[in-house]
VOKOL-708462 format. One record per atom (N, C-alpha, C): residue in three letters; x, y, z. Coordinates in steps of 0.1 Angstrom, whole numbers, plus 5000, padded with zeros to 4 digits. Layout:
N
ALAXYZ ...
//
This chain:
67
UNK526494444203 UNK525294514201 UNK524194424196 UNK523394414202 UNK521994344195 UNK521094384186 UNK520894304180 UNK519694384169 UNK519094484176 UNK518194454185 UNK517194544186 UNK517794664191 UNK519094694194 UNK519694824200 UNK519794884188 UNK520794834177 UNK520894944168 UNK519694954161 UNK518994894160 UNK517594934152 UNK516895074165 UNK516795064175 UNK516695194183 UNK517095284179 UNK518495294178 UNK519595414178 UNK518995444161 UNK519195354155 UNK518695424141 UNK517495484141 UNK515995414148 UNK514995514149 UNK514995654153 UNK515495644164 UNK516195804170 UNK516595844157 UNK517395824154 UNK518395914144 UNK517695984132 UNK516495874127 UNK515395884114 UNK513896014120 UNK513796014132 UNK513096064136 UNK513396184147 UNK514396234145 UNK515296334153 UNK514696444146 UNK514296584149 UNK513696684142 UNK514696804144 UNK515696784160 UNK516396874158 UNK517996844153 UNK518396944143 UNK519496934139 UNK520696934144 UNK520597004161 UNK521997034165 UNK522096874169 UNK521296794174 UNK521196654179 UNK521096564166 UNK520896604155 UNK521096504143 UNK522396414142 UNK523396474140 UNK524796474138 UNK525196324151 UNK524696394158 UNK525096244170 UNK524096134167 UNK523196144166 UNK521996054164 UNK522695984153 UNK522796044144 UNK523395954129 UNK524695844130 UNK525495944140 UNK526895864143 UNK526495754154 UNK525495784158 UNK525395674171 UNK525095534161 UNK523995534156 UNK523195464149 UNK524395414136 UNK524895454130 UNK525795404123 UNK527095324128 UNK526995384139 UNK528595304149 UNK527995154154 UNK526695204159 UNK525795044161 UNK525594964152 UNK525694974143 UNK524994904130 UNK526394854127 UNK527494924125 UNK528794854120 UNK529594794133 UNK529194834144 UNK529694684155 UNK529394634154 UNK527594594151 UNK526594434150 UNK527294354139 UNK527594464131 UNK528294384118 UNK529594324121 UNK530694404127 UNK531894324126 UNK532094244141 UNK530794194146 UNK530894074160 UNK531393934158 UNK530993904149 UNK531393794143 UNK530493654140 UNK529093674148 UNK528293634153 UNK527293634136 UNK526993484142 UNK525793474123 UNK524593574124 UNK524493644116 UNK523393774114 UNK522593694106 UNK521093724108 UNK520193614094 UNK520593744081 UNK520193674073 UNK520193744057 UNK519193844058 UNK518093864064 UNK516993974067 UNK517894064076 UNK518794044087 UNK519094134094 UNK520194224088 UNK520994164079 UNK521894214070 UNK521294314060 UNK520494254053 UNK519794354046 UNK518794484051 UNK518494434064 UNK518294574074 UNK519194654081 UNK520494624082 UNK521594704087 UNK522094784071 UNK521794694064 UNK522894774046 UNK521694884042 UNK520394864044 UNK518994964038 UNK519295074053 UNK519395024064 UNK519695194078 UNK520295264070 UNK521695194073 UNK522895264065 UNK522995334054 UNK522395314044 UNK521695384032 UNK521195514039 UNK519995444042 UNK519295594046 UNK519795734058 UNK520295614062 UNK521495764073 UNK521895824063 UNK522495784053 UNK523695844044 UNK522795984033 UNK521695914034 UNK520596004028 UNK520396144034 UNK520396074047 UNK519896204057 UNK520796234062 UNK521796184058 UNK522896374060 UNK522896434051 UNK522896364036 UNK522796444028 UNK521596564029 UNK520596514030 UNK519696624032 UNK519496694043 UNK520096664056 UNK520096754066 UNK521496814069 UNK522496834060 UNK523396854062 UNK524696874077 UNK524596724077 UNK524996654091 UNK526596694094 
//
């Protein structure tokens, strides 16, 4: 997965209004974010710390949209 895909899938996910579609949006975007991670491929230290702050906030937004 490329950066710029999972950063997609997480936009979608942050900006999704409906809830029956939240629930996938969130899982897409988190499944993307933890393949970029375990590729094996050197990630810069900014892209790391932008996959660990998504992942945060997905985790936010189920809490509050109860995903």
């Amino acid at each position: 997965m490329s950066e710029n895909g999972w950063q997609e899938l997480y936009k979608a996910a942050i900006l999704e209004l409906d809830p029956m579609q939240l629930q996938d949006r969130v899982k897409a975007a988190e499944s993307a974010i933890t393949a970029r991670a375990s590729l094996g491929v050197q990630i810069s230290r900014d892209e790391r710390r932008a996959m660990d702050d998504a992942l945060s906030a997905l985790r936010m937004l189920k809490r509050g949209r109860a995903c």
